[in-house]
C-alpha positions in Angstrom: -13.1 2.4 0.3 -15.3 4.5 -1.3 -13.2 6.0 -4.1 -12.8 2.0 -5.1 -16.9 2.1 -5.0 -17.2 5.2 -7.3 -14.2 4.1 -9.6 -15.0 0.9 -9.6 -11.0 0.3 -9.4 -8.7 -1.4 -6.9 -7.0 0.5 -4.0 -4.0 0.4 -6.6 -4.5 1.7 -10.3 -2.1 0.5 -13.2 -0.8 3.5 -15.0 1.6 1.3 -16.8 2.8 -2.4 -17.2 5.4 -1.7 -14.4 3.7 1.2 -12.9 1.2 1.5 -10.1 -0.6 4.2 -8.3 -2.7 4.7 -5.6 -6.5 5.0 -6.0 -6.8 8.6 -4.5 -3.8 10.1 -6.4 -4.9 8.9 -9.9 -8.6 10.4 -8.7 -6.7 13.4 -8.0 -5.0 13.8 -11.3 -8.4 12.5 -13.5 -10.4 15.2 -11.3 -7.8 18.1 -12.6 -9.0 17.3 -16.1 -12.7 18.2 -14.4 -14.7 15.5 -15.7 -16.1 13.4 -13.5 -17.3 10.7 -15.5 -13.8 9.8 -16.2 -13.1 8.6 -12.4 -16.5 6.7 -12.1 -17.1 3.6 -12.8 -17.8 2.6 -16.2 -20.5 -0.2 -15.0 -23.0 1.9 -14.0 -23.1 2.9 -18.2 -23.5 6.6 -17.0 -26.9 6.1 -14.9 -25.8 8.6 -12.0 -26.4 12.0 -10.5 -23.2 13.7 -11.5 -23.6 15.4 -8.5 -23.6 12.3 -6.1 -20.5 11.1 -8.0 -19.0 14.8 -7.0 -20.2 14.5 -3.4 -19.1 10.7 -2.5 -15.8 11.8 -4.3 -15.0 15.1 -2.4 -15.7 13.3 0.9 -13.6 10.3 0.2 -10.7 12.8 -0.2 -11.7 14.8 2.4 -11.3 11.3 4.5 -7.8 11.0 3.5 -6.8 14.3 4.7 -3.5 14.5 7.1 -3.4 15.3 10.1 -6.7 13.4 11.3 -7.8 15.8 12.9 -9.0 17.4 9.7 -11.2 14.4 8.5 -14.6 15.0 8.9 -16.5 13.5 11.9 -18.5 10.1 11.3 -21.9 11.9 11.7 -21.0 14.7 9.0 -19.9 11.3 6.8 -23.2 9.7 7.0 -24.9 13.0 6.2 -23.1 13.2 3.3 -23.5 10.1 2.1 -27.6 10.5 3.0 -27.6 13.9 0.8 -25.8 11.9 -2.0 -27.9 8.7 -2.0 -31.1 11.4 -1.9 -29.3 13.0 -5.4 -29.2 9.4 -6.8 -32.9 8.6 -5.6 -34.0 11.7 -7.4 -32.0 11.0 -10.3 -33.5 7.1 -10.8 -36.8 8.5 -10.2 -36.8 10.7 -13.3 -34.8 8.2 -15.2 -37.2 5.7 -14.3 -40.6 8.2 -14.5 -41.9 5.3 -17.1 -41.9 2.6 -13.5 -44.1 5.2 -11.1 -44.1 2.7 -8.0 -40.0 2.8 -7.7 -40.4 4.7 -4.1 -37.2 4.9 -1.5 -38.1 5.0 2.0 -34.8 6.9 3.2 -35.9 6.6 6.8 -34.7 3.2 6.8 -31.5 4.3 6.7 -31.6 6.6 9.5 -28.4 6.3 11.4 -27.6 7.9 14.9 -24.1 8.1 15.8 -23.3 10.4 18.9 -19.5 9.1 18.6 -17.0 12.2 18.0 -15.0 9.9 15.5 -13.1 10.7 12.3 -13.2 8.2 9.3 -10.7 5.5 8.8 -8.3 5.9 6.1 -7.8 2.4 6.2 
């Protein structure tokens, strides 16, 4: 699910007119090429923390990682996804210094998980 949120694509990408691949193994190949804008979504016009991009992105494929066992636990997931959305908050806020009363109040999205669950590939 999140790969589809950064890319913007569905969970299978046309390579071709008879061709399809998965979502995480065309990431995979676009990521070899190291760029990272060429995996994200081309809707958001380049108005992200390149570095948020690269965080959501390695955790999504950490997510898909076989066994199970060697996904990372829900409450590391939601940290990540906290330290990413606090890259993108500092990101709008100096591409938005002209609007100074944009504020994020990330304590709002305080979550407390004290499950020992692995993400869902599904």
């Amino acid at each position: 699910m999140l790969l589809e949120l950064i890319t913007g694509q569905p969970p299978a990408v046309s390579i071709s007119d008879t061709e399809s691949i998965h979502t995480a193994h065309w990431v995979r190949e676009k990521l070899l090429e190291g760029d990272i804008t060429t995996i994200a979504d081309p809707r958001m016009d380049g108005e992200y923390d390149v570095n948020s991009v690269w965080k959501v992105v390695e955790l999504a494929l950490k997510c898909l990682k076989q066994p199970s066992t060697e996904q990372p636990m829900m409450t590391n997931i939601v940290a990540e996804l906290k330290e990413s959305l606090e890259l993108e908050a500092s990101y709008a806020m100096g591409y938005y210094s002209s609007a100074p009363s944009i504020t994020l109040d990330l304590s709002a999205a305080s979550v407390d998980l004290h499950v020992d669950a692995h993400c869902s590939t599904k």
